[in-house]
C-alpha positions as MATLAB code, in Angstrom:
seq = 'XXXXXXXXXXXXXXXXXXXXXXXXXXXXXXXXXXXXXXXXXXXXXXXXXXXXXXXXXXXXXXXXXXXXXXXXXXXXXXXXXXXXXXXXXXXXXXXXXXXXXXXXXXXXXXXXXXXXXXXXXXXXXXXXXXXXXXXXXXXXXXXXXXXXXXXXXXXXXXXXXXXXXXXXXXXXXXXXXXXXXXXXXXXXXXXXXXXXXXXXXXXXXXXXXXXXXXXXXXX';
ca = [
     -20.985  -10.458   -0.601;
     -23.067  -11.926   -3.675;
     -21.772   -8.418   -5.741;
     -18.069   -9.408   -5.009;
     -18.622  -12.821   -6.043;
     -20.381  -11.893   -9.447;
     -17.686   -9.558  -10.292;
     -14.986  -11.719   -9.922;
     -15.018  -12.533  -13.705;
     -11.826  -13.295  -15.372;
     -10.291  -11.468  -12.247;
      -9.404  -15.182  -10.406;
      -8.900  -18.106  -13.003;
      -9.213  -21.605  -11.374;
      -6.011  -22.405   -9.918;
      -4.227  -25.996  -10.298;
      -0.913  -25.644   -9.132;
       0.686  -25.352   -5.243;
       1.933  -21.668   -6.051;
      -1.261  -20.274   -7.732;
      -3.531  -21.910   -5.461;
      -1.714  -19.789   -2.477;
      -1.641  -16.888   -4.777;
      -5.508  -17.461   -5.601;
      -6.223  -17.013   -2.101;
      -4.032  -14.171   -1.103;
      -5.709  -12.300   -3.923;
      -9.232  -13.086   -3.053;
      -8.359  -12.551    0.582;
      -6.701   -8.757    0.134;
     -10.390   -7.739   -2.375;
     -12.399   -9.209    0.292;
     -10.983   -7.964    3.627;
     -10.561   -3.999    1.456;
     -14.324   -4.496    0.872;
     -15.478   -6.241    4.017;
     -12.978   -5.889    7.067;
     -11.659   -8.303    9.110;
     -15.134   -9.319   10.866;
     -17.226   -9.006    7.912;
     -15.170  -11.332    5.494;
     -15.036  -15.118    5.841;
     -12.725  -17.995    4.875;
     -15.831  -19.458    2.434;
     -16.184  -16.329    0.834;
     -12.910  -16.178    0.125;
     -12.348  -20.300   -1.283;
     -14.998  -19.132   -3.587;
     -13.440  -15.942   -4.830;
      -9.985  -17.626   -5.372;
     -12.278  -20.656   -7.376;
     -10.874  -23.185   -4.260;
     -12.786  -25.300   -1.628;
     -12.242  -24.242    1.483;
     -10.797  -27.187    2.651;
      -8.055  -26.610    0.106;
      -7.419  -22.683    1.668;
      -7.382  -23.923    5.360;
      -4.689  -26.272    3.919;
      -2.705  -23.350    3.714;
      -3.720  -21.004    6.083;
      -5.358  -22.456    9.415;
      -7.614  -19.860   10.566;
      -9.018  -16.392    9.311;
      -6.162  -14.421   10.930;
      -3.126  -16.178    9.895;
      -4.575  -15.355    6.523;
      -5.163  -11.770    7.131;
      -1.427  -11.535    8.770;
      -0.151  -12.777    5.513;
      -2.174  -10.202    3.376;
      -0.660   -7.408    5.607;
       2.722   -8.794    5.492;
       3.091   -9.106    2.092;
       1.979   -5.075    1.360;
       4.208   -3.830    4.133;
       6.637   -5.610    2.171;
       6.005   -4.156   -0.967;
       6.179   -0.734    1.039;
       9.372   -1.905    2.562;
      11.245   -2.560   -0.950;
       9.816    0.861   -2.180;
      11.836    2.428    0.387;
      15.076    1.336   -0.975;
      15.496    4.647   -2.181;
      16.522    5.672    1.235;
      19.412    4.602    1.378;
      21.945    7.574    2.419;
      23.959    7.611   -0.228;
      21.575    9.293   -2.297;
      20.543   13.143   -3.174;
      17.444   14.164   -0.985;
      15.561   14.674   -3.927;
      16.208   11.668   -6.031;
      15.440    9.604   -3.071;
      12.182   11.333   -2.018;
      11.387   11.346   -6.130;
      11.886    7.526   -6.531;
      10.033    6.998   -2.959;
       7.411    9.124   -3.628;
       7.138    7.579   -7.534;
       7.108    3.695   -6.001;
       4.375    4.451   -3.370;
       2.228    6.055   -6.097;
       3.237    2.968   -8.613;
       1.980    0.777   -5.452;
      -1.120    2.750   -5.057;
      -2.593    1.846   -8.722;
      -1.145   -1.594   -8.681;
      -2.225   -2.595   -5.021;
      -5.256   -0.338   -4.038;
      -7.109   -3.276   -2.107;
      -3.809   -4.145   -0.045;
      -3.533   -0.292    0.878;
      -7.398   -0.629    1.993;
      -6.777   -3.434    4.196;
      -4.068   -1.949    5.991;
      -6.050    1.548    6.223;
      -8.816    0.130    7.752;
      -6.686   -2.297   10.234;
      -5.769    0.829   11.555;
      -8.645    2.858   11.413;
      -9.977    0.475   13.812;
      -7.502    0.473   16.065;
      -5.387   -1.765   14.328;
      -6.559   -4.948   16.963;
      -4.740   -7.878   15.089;
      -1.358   -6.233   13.985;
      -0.988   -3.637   16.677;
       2.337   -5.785   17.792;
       3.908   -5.270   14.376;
       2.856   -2.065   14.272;
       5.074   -1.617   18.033;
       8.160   -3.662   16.332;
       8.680   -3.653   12.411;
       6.939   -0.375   11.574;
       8.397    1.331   14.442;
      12.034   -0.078   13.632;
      11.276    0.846    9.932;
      10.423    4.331   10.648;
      12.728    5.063   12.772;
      15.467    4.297   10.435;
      14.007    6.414    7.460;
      13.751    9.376   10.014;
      17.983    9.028   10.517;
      18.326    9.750    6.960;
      16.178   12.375    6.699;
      17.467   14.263    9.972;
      21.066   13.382    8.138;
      19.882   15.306    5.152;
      18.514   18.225    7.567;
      21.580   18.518    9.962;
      23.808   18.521    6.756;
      21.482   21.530    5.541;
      19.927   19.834    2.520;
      16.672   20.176    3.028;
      14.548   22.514    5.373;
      13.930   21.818    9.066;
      11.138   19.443    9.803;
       9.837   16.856   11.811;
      10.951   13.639    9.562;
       8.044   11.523   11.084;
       5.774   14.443    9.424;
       7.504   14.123    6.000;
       6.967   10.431    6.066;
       2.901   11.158    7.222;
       2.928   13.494    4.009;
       4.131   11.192    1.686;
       1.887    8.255    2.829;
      -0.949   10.258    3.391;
      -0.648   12.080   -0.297;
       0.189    8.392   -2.112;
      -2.329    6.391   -0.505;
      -4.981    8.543   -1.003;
      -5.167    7.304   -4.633;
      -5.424    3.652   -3.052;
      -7.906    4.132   -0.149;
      -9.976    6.809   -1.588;
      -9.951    5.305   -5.023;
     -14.144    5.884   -5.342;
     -13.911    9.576   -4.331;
     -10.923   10.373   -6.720;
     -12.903    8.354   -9.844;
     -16.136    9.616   -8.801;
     -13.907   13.377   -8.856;
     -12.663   12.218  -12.774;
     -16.112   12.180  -14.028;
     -16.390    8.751  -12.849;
     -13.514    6.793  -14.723;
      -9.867    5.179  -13.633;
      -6.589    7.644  -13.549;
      -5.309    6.518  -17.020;
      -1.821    6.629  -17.755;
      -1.345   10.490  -18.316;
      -3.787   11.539  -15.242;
      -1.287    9.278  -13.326;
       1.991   10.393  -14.643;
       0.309   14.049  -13.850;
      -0.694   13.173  -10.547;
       2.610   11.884   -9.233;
       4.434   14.670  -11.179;
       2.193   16.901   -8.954;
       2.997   14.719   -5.790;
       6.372   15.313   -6.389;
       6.511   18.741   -7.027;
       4.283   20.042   -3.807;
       5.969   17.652   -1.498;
       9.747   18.450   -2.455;
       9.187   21.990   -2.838;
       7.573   21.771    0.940;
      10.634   21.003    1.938;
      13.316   23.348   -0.362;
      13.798   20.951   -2.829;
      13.281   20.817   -6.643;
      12.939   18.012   -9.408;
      13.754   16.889  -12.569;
      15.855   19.524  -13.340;
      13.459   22.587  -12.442;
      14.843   25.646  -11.459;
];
């Protein structure tokens, strides 16, 4: 973990304040369970990423998983206020546009909290398997209303809506959890603003038309 440490660089500023000192932590915590995992990271590793003692983050957070709780929590609720644009007042394809544009937004902005969530599950997903059985389910469930709503009123094709949702999270994420492979595949540089703007334009446009739609005014 010495790399993760050296690299921290103007990344985590010393924090003095209640607020940033919490925020300190949740930011070290997210980079260092996406590089590490749940086993492989530790609480001192962490204090010394966020520039804290480690007295100072078990002030806040008691043990190693009430930590890594919080650091899923707060992504699934980013995820949760992208997918506002469900609501079932809107046109099928502006709603799958703006959901499809926030979970890419979230994928540049939030790559390690994608990572940590990934890999939860990968393994089995041993610490939030619960909340995967209550909130996620309850979540999902609710998207797949609207989208069967838009499919029984015939506008958009037939399809499983937990497969639509699988596509879109499985297409956005990819640009968060695969993040090496996709720089490595750009001659070994960051998206920058127009390969991004291309890439969810693309997104977009494959995932809509999958399912009879169109956007932005294409015919």
């Amino acid at each position: 973990m010495t790399k993760l440490l050296q690299e921290k660089g103007g990344d985590f500023r010393k924090p003095s304040t209640r607020n940033q000192k919490k925020s300190a932590i949740l930011q070290a915590a997210e980079k260092t369970f996406a590089e590490y995992g749940f086993k492989g990271a530790t609480t001192q590793v962490i204090a010394d990423l966020a520039g804290i003692p480690k007295a100072n983050l078990h002030y806040y957070f008691p043990t190693k998983e009430a930590l890594y709780s919080q650091v899923v929590q707060n992504i699934f609720d980013i995820w949760l206020d992208a997918a506002d644009s469900f609501e079932q007042n809107m046109e099928p394809a502006d709603a799958l546009a703006s959901y499809i544009d926030k979970k890419m937004e979230i994928s540049r902005q939030h790559p390690n909290g994608s990572k940590v969530w990934a890999n939860e599950v990968m393994h089995g997903a041993p610490i939030i398997q619960d909340y995967l059985e209550t909130t996620l389910k309850e979540w999902t469930l609710s998207r797949e209303v609207v989208i069967q709503s838009w499919i029984d009123k015939g506008l958009i094709d037939k399809v499983n809506p937990k497969h639509l949702l699988y596509m879109i999270w499985a297409t956005t994420q990819h640009y968060a959890d695969f993040v090496h492979q996709v720089e490595t595949l750009n001659d070994g540089l960051p998206l920058d603003d127009k390969a991004w703007i291309s890439a969810t334009r693309d997104v977009k446009k494959i995932i809509l038309g999958g399912v009879g739609l169109k956007f932005g005014g294409e015919k």
